[in-house]
Every structure is written in structure tokens, then in C-alpha cells.
Jmol script that loads the backbone (N, CA, C; Angstrom):
load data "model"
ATOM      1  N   UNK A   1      91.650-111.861 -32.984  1.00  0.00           N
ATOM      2  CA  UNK A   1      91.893-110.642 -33.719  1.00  0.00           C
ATOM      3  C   UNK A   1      93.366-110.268 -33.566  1.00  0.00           C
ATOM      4  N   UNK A   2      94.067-109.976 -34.814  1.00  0.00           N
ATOM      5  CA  UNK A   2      95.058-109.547 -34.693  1.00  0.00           C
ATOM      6  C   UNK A   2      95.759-108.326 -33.586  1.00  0.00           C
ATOM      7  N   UNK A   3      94.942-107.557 -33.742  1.00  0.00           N
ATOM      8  CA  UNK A   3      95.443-106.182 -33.261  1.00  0.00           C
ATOM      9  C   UNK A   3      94.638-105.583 -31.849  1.00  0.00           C
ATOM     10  N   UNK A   4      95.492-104.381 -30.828  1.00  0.00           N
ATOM     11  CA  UNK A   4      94.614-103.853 -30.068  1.00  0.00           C
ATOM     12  C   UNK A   4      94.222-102.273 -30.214  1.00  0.00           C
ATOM     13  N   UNK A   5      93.370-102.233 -30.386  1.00  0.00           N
ATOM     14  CA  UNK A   5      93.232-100.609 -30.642  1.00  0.00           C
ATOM     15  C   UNK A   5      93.051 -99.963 -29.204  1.00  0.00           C
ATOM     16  N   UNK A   6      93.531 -98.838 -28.501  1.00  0.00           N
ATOM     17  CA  UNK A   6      93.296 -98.645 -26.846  1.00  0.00           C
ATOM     18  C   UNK A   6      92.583 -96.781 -27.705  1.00  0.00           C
ATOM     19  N   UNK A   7      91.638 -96.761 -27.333  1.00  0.00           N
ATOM     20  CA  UNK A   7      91.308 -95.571 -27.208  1.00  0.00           C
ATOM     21  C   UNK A   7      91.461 -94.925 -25.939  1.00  0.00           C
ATOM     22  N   UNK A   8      92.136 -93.906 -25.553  1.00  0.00           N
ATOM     23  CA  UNK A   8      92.440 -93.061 -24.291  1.00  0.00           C
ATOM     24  C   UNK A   8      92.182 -91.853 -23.766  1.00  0.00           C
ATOM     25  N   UNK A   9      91.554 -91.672 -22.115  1.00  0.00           N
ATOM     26  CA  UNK A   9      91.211 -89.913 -22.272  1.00  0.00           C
ATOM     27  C   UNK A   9      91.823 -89.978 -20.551  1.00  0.00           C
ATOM     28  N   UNK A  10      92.284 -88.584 -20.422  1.00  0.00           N
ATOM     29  CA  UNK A  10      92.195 -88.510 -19.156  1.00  0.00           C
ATOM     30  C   UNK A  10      91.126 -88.241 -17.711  1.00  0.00           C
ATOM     31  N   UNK A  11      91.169 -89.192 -17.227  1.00  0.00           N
ATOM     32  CA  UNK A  11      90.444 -89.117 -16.397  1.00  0.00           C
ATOM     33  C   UNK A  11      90.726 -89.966 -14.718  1.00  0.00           C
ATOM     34  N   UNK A  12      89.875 -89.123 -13.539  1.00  0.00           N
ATOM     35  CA  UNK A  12      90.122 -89.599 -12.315  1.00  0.00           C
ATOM     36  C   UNK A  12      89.246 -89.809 -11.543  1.00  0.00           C
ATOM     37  N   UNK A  13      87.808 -89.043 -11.875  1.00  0.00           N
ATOM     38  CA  UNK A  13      86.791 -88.898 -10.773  1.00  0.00           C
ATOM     39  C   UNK A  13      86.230 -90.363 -11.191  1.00  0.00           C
ATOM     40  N   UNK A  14      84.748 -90.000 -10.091  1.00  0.00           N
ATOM     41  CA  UNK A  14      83.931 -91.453 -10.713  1.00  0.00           C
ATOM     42  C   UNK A  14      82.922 -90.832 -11.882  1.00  0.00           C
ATOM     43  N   UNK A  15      82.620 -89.630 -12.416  1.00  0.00           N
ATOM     44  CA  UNK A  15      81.799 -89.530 -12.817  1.00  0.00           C
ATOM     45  C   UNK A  15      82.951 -89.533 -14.740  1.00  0.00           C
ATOM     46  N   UNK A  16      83.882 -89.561 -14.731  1.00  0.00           N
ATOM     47  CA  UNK A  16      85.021 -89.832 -15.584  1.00  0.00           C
ATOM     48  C   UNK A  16      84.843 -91.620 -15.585  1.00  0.00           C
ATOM     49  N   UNK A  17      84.671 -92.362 -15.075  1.00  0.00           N
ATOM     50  CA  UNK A  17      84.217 -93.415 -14.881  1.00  0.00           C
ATOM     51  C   UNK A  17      82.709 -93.962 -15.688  1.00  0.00           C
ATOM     52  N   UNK A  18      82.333 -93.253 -14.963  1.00  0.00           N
ATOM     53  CA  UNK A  18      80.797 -93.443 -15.582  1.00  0.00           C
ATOM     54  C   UNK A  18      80.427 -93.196 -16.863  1.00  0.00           C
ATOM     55  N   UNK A  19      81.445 -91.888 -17.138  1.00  0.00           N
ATOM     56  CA  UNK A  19      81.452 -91.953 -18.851  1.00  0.00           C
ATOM     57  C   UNK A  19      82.339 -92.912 -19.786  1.00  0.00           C
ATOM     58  N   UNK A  20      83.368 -93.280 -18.875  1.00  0.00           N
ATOM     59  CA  UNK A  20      83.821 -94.530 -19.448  1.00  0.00           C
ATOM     60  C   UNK A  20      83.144 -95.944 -19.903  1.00  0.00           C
ATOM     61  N   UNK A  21      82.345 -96.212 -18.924  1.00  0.00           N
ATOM     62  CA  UNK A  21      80.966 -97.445 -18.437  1.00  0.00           C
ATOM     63  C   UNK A  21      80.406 -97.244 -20.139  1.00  0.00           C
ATOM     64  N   UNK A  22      80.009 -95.930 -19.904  1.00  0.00           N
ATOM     65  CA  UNK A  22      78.454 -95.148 -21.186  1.00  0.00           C
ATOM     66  C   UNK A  22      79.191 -95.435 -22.367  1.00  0.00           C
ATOM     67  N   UNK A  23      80.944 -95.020 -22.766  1.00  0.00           N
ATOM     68  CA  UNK A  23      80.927 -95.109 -24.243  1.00  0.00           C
ATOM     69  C   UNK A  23      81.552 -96.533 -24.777  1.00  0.00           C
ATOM     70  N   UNK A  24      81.920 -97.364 -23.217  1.00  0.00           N
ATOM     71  CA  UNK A  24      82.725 -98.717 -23.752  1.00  0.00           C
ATOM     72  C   UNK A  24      81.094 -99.489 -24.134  1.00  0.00           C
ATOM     73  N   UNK A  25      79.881 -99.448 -23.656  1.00  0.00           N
ATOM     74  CA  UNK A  25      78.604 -99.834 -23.542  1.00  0.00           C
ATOM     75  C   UNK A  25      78.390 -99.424 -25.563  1.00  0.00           C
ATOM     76  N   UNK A  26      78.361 -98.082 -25.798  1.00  0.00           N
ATOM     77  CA  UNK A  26      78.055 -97.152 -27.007  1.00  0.00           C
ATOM     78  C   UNK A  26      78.861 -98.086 -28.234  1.00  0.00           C
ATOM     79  N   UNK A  27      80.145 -98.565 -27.743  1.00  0.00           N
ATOM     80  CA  UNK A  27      81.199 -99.180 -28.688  1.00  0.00           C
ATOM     81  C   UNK A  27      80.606-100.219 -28.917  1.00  0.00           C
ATOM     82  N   UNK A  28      80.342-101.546 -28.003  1.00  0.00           N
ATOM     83  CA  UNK A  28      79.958-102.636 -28.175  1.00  0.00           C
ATOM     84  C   UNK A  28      78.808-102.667 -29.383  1.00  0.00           C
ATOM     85  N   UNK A  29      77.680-101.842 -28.796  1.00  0.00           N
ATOM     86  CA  UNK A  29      77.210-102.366 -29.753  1.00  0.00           C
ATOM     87  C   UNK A  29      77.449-101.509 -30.919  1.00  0.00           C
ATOM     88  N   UNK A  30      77.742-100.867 -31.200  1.00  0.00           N
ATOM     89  CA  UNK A  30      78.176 -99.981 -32.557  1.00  0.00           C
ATOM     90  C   UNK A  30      79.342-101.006 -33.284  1.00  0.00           C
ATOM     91  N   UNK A  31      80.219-101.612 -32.708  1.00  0.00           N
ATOM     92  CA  UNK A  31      81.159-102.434 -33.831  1.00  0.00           C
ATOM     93  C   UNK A  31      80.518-103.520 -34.117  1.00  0.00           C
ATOM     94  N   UNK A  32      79.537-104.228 -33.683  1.00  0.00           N
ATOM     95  CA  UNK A  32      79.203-105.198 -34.608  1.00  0.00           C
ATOM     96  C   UNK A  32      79.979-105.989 -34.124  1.00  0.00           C
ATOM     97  N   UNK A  33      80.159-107.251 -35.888  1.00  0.00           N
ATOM     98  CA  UNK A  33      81.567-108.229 -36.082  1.00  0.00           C
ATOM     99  C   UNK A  33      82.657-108.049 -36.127  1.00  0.00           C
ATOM    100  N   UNK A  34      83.282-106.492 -36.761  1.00  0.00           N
ATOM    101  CA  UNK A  34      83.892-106.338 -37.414  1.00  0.00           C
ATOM    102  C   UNK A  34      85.417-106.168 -36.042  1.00  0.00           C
ATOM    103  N   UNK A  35      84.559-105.877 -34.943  1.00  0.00           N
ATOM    104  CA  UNK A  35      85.701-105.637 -33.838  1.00  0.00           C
ATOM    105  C   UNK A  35      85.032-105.947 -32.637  1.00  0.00           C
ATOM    106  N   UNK A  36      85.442-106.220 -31.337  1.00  0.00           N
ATOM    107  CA  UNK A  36      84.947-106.448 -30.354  1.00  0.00           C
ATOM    108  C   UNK A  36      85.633-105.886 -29.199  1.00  0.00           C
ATOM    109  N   UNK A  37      84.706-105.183 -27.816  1.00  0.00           N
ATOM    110  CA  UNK A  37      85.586-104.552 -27.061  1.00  0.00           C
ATOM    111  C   UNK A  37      85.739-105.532 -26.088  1.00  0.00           C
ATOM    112  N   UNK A  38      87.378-105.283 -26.042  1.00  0.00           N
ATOM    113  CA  UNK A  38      88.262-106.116 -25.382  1.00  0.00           C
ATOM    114  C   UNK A  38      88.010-106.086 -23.370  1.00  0.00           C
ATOM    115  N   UNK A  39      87.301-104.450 -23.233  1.00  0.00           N
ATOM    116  CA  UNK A  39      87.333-104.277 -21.850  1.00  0.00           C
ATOM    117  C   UNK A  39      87.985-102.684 -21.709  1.00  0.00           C
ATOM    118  N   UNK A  40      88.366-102.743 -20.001  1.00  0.00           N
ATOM    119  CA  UNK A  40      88.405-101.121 -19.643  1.00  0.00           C
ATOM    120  C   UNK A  40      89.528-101.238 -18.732  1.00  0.00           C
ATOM    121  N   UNK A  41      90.201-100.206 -18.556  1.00  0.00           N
ATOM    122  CA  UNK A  41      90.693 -99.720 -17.270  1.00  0.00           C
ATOM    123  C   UNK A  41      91.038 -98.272 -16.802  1.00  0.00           C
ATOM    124  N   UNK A  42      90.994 -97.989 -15.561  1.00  0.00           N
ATOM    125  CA  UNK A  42      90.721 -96.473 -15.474  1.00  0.00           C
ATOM    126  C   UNK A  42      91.763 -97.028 -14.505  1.00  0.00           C
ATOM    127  N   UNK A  43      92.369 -95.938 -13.995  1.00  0.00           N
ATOM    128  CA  UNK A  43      93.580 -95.534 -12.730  1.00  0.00           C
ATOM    129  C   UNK A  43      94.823 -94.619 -13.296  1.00  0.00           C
ATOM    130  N   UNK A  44      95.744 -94.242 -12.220  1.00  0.00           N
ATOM    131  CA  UNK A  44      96.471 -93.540 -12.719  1.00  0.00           C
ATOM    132  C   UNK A  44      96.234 -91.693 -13.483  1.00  0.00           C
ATOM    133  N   UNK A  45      95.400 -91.532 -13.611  1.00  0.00           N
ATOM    134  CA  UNK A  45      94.943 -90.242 -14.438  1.00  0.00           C
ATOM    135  C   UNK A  45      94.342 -90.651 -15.310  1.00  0.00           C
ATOM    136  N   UNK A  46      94.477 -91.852 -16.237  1.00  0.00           N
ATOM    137  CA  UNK A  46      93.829 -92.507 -17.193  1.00  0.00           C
ATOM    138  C   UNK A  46      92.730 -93.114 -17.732  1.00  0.00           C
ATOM    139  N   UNK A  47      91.491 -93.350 -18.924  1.00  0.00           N
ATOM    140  CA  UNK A  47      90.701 -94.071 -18.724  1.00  0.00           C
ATOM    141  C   UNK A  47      91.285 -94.757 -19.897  1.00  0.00           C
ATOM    142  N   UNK A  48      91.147 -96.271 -20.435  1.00  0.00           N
ATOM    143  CA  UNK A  48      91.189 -96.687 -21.404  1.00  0.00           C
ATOM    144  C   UNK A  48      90.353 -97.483 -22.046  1.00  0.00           C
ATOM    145  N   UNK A  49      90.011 -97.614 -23.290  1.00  0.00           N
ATOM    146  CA  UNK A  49      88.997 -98.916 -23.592  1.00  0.00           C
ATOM    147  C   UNK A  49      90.343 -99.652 -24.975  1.00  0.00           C
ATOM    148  N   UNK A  50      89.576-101.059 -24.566  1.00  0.00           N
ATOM    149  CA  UNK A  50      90.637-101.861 -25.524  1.00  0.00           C
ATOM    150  C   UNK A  50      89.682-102.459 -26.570  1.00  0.00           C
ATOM    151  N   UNK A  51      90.081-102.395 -27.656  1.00  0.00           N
ATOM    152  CA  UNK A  51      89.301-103.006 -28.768  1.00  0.00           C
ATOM    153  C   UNK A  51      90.035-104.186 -29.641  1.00  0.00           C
ATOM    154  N   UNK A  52      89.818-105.067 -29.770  1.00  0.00           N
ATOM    155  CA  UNK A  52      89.988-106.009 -30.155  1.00  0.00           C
ATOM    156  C   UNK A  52      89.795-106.575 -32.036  1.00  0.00           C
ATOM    157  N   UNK A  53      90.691-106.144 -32.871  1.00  0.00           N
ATOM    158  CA  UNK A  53      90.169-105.879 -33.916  1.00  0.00           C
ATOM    159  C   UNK A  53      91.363-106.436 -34.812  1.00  0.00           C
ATOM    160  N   UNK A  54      90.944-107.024 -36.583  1.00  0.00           N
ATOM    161  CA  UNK A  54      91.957-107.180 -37.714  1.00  0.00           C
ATOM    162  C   UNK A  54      91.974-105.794 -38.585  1.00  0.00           C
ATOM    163  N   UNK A  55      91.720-104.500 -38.222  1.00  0.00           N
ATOM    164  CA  UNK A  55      91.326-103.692 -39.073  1.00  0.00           C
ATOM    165  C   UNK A  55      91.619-102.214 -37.852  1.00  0.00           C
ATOM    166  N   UNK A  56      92.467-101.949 -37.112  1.00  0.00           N
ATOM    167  CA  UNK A  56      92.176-101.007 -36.700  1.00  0.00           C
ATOM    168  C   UNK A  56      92.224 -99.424 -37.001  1.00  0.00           C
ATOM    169  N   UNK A  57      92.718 -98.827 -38.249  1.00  0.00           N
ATOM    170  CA  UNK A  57      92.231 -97.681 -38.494  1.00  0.00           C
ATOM    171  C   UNK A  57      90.470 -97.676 -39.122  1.00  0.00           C
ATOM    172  N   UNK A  58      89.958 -98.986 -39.734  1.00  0.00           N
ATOM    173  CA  UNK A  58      88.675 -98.621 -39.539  1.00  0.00           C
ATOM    174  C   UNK A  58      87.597 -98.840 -38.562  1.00  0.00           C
ATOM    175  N   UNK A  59      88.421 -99.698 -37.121  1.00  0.00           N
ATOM    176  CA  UNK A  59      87.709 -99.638 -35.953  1.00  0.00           C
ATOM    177  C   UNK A  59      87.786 -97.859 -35.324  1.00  0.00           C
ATOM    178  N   UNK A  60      88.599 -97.312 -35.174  1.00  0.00           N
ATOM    179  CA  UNK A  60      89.105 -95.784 -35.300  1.00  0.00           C
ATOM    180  C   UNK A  60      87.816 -95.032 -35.525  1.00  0.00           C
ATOM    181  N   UNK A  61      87.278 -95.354 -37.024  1.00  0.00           N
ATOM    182  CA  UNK A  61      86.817 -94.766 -37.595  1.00  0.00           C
ATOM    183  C   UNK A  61      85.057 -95.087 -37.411  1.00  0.00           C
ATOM    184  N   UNK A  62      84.726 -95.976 -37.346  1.00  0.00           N
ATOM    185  CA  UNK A  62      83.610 -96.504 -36.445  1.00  0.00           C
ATOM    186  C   UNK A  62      83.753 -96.519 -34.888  1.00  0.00           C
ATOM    187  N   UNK A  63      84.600 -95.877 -34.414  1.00  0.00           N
ATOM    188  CA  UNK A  63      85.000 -95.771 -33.131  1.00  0.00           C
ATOM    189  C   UNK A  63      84.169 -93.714 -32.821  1.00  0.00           C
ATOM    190  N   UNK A  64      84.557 -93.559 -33.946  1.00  0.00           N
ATOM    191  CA  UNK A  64      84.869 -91.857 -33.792  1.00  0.00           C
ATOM    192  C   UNK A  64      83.110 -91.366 -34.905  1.00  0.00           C
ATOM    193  N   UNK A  65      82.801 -92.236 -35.166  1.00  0.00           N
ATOM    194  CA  UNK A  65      81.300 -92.210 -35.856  1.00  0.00           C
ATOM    195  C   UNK A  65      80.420 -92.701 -34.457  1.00  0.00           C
ATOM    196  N   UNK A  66      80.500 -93.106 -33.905  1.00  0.00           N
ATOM    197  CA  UNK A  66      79.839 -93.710 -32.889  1.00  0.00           C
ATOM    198  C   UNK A  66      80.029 -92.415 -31.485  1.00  0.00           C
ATOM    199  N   UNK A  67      81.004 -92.083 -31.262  1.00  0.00           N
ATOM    200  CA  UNK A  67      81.544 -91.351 -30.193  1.00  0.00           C
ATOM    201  C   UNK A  67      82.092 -90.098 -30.230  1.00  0.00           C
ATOM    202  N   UNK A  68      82.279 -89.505 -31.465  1.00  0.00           N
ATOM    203  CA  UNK A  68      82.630 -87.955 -32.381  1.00  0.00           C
ATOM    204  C   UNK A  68      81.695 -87.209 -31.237  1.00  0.00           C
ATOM    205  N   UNK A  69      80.554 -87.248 -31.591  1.00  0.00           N
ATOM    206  CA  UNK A  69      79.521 -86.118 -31.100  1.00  0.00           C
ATOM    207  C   UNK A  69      79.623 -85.912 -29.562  1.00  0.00           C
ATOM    208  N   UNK A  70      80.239 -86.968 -28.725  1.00  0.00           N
ATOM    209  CA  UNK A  70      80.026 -86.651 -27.530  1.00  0.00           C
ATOM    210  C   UNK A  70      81.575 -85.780 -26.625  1.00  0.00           C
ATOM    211  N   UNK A  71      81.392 -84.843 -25.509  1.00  0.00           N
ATOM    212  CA  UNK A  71      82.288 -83.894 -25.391  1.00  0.00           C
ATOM    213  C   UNK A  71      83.600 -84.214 -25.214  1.00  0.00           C
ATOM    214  N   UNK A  72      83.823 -85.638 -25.033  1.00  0.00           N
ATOM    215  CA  UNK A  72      84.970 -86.198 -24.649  1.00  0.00           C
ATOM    216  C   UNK A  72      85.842 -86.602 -25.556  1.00  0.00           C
ATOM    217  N   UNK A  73      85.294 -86.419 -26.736  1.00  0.00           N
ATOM    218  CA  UNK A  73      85.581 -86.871 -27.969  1.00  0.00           C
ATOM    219  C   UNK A  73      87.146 -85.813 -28.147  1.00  0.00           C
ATOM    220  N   UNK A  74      87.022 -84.611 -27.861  1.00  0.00           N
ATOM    221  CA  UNK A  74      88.167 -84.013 -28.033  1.00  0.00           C
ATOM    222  C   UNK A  74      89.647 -84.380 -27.283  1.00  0.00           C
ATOM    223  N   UNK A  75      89.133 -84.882 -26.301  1.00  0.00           N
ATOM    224  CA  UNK A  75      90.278 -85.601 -25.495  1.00  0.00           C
ATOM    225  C   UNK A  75      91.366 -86.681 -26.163  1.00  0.00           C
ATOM    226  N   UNK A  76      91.046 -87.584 -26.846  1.00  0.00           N
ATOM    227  CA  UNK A  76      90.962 -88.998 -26.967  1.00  0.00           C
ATOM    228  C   UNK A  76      91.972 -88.974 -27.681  1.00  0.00           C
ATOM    229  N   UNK A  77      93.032 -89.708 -27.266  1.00  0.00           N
ATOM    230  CA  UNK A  77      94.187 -90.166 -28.296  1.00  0.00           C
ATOM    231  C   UNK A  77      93.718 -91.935 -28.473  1.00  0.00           C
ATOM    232  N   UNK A  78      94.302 -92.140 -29.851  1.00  0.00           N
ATOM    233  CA  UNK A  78      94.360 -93.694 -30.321  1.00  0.00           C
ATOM    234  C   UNK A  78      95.756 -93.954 -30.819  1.00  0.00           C
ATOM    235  N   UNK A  79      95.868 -95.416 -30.412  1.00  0.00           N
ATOM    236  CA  UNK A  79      97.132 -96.125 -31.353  1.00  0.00           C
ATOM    237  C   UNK A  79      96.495 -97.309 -30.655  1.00  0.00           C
ATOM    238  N   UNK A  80      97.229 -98.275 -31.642  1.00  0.00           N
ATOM    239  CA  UNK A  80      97.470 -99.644 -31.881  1.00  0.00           C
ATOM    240  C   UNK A  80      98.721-100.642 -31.600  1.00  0.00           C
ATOM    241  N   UNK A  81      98.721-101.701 -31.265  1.00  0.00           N
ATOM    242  CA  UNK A  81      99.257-102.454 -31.162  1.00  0.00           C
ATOM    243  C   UNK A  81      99.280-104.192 -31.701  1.00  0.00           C
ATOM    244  N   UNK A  82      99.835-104.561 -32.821  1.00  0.00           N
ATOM    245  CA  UNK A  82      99.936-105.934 -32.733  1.00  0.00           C
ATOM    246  C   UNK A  82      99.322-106.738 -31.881  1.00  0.00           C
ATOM    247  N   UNK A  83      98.306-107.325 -31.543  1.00  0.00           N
ATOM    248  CA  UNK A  83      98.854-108.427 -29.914  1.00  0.00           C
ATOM    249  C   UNK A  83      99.753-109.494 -28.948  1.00  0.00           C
ATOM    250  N   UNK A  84     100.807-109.447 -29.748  1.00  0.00           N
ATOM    251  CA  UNK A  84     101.850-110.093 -29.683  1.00  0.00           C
ATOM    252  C   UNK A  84     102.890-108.955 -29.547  1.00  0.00           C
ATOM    253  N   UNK A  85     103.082-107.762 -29.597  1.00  0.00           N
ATOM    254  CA  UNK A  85     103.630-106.941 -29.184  1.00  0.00           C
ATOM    255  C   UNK A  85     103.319-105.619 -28.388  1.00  0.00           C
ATOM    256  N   UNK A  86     104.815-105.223 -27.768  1.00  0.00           N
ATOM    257  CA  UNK A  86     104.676-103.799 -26.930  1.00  0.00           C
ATOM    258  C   UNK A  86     104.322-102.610 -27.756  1.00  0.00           C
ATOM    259  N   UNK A  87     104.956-102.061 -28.723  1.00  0.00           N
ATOM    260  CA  UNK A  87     104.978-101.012 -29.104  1.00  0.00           C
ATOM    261  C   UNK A  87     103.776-100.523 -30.187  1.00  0.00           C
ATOM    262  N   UNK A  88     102.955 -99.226 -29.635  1.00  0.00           N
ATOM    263  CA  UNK A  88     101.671 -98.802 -30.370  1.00  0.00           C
ATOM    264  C   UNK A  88     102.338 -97.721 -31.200  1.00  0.00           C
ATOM    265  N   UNK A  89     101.321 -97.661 -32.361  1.00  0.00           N
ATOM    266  CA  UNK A  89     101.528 -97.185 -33.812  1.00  0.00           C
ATOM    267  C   UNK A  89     100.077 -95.896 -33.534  1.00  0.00           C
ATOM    268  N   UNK A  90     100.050 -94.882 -33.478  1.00  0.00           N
ATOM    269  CA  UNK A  90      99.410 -93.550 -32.920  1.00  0.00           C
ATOM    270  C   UNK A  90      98.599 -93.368 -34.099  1.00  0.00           C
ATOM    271  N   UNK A  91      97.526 -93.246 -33.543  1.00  0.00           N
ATOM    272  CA  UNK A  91      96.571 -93.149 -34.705  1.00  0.00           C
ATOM    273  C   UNK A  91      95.774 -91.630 -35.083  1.00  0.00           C
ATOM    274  N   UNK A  92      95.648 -91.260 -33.508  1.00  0.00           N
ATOM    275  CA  UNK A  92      95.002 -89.673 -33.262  1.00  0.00           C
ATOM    276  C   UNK A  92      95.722 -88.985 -31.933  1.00  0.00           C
ATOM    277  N   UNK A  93      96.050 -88.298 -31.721  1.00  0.00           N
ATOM    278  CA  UNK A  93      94.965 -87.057 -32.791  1.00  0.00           C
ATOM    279  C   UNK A  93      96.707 -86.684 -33.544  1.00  0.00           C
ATOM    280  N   UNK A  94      97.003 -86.120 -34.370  1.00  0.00           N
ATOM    281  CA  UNK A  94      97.551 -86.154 -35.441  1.00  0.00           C
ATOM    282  C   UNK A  94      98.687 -85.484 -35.045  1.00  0.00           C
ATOM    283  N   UNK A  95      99.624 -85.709 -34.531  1.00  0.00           N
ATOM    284  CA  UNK A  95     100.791 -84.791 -33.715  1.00  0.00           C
ATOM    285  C   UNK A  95     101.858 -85.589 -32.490  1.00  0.00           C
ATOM    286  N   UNK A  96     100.836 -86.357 -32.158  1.00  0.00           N
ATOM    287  CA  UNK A  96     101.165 -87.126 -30.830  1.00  0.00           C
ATOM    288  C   UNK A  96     102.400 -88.157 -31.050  1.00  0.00           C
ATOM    289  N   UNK A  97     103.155 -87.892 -30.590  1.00  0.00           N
ATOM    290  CA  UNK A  97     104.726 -88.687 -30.757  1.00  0.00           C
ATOM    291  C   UNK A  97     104.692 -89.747 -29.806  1.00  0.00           C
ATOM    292  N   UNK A  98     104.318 -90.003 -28.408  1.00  0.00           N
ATOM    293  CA  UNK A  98     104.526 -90.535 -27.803  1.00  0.00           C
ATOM    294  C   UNK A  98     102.582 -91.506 -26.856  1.00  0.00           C
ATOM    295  N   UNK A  99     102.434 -92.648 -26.925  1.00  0.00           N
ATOM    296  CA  UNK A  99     101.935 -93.199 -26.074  1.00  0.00           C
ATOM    297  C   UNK A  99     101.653 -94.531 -25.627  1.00  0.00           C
ATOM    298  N   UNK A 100     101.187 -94.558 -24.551  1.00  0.00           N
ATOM    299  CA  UNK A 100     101.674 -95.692 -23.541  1.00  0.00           C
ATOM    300  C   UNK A 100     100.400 -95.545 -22.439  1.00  0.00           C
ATOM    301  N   UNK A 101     100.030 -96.684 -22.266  1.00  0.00           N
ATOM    302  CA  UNK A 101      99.127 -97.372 -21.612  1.00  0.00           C
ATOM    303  C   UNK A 101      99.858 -97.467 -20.185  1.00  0.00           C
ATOM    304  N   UNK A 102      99.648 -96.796 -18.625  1.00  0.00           N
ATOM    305  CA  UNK A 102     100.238 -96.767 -17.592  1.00  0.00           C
ATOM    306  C   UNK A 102      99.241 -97.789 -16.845  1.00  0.00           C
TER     307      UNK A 102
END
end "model"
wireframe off; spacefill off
backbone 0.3
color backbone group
């Protein structure tokens, strides 16, 4: 797949964890073919999930149909990246100038 989509929220505890576990689990099977999750990492203040996709504003969007309803949903910034490159292209939430995967 061309591209990485990182969906991001802040988080530190384990139970920030555990909801990480629940929606990278929720993703898998909700994308189907069309994208595949790449995996997780939490540390730093951070949780992230990586998605693996040729299409990522409509992984985004089956990302946020799948995971909208739940409370964390307000948190969550997205951007993208090439996989062959550093620099992500910001997808949500609609303002955000700056992000980076620590």
C-alpha cells in the first residue's frame, strides 16, 4: 500500500491502552480490503494506530464511520504519509498545522 494513515489521541494510562487494543481490534475488521492496520504504539503521551492504505482520505472516512460514535472520537487527529516519506499531510480535525508521530 502506498500510503500511512496514523490516527492519533492522547494518551498514558493503561486503561488509554486498552482503548487503544478495542478500536485498533474495531478497525481491522471494519476496513476490509480496502486498507489494513499496520499496528500500534502508545508512549510518550501518545497513542497511535497505523493504517496501511492506497486511498487514505477514504480510509479516514471508514475510519471515523467505524469509530465516530465512541468518546474518544473527539480527540483524534489524522494525517498521512507517503511510505517512502517523512512528512504527513493533516487530515483532521480541520485547523491543525502541525503533526508528528513522537
Amino acid at each position: 500500500m502506498r500510503y500511512v494513515l496514523v490516527l492519533q489521541w492522547p494518551g498514558s494510562s493503561e486503561a488509554d491502552f486498552d482503548a487503544l487494543i478495542t478500536m485498533e481490534g474495531g478497525l481491522s475488521d471494519a476496513l476490509g480490503d480496502r486498507a489494513s492496520v499496520g499496528g500500534h504504539d502508545f508512549g510518550s503521551g501518545e497513542m497511535n494506530i497505523f493504517i496501511e492504505t492506497d486511498h487514505p482520505a477514504e480510509s479516514f472516512s471508514d475510519a471515523m464511520a467505524t469509530l465516530g460514535d465512541g468518546l474518544r472520537w473527539a480527540e483524534v487527529r489524522a494525517a498521512f504519509r507517503d511510505s517512502t516519506a517523512d512528512e504527513y499531510t493533516i487530515l483532521w480535525p480541520q485547523g491543525l498545522t502541525a503533526f508528528a508521530v513522537k
